[in-house]
Structures are given as C-alpha cells and as structure tokens.
C-alpha positions as a Markdown table, in Angstrom:
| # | Residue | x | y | z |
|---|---|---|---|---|
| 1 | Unk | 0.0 | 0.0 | 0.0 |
| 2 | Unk | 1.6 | 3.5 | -0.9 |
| 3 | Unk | 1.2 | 6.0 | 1.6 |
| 4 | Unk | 0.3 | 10.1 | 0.6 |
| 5 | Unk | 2.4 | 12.6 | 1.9 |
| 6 | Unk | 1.6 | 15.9 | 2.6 |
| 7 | Unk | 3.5 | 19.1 | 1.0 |
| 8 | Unk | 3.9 | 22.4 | 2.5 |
| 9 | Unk | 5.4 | 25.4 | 1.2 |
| 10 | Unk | 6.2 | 27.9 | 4.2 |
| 11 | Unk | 7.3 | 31.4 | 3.8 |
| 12 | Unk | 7.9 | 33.8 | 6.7 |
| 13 | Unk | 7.5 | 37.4 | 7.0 |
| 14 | Unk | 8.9 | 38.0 | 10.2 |
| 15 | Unk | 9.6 | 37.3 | 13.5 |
| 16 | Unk | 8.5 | 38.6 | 16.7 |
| 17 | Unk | 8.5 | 37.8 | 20.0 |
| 18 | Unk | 11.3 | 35.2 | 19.3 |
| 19 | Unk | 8.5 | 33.4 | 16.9 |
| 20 | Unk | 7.7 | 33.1 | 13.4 |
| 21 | Unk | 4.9 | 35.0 | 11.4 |
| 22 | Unk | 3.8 | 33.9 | 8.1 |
| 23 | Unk | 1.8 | 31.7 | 6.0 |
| 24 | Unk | 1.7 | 27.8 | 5.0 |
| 25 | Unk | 0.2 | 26.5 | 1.7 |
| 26 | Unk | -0.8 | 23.0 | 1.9 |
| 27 | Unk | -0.2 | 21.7 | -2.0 |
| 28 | Unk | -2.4 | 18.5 | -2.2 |
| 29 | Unk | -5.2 | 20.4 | -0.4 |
| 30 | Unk | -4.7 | 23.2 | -2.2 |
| 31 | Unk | -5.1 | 25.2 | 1.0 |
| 32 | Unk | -3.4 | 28.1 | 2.6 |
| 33 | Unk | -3.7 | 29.7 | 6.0 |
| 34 | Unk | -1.8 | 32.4 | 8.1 |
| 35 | Unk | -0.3 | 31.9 | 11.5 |
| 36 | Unk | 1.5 | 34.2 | 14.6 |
| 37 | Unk | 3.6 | 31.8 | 15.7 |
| 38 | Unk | 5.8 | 28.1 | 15.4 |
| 39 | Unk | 3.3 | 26.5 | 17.8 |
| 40 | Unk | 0.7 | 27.8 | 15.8 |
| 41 | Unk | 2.2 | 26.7 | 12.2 |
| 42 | Unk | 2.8 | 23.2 | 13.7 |
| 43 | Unk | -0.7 | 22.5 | 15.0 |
| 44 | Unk | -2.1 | 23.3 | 11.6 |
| 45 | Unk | 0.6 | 21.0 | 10.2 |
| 46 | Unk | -0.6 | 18.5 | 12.7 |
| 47 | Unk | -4.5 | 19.1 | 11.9 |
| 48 | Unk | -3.9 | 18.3 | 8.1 |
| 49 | Unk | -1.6 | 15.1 | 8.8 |
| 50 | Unk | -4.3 | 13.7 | 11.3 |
| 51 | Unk | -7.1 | 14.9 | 8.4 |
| 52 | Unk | -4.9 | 12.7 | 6.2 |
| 53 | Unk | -4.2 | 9.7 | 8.7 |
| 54 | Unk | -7.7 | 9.2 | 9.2 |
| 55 | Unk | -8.7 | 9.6 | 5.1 |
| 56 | Unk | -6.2 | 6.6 | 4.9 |
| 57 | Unk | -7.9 | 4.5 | 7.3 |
| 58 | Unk | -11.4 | 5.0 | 5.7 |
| 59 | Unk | -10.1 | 4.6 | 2.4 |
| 60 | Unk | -7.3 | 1.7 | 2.5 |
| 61 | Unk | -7.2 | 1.3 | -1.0 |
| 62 | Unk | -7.3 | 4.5 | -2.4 |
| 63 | Unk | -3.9 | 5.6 | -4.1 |
C-alpha cells in the first residue's frame, strides 16, 4: 500500500516575539492559511496530517 504525503510550502514574514509570522500552503489540499507563531504553524501541520491519517484509514485502497 503506498502512503500520501503531505506538501507544505512555508514562507515567513517576520519574527516577533522570538517566533515566526507567516503563511503555510498545503499543495495536495490546495489550502493556505496564516499563523502568529511556530506552535501555531505546527498545530495546523498537525491538523492536516491527522485529516490525512484518518482519510487513509477509511479509504485503505485509495492511491
């Protein structure tokens, strides 16, 4: 069984407060969305990869 990845493109506009600000585009999903900070950026990392996960498991044989 092949596994998806996901893709993300980041780019940062700046950095404050010892953090990153910027934007994430999510390729496959063809999503983008804006965060203030790194724990920010990873939890909506996180939400698509468990979005994906769980795709996987309802659809085993999807490629």
């Amino acid at each position: 069984m092949k596994k998806a990845g996901c893709t993300f493109v980041l780019e940062i506009k700046d950095t404050q407060a010892q953090s990153w600000q910027g934007k994430v585009k999510w390729i496959e999903g063809q999503k983008e969305e804006t965060f203030r900070s790194v724990l920010e950026l990873i939890t909506l990392l996180d939400s698509v990869v468990q979005t994906e996960k769980k795709t996987e498991l309802k659809n085993p044989l999807k490629t």
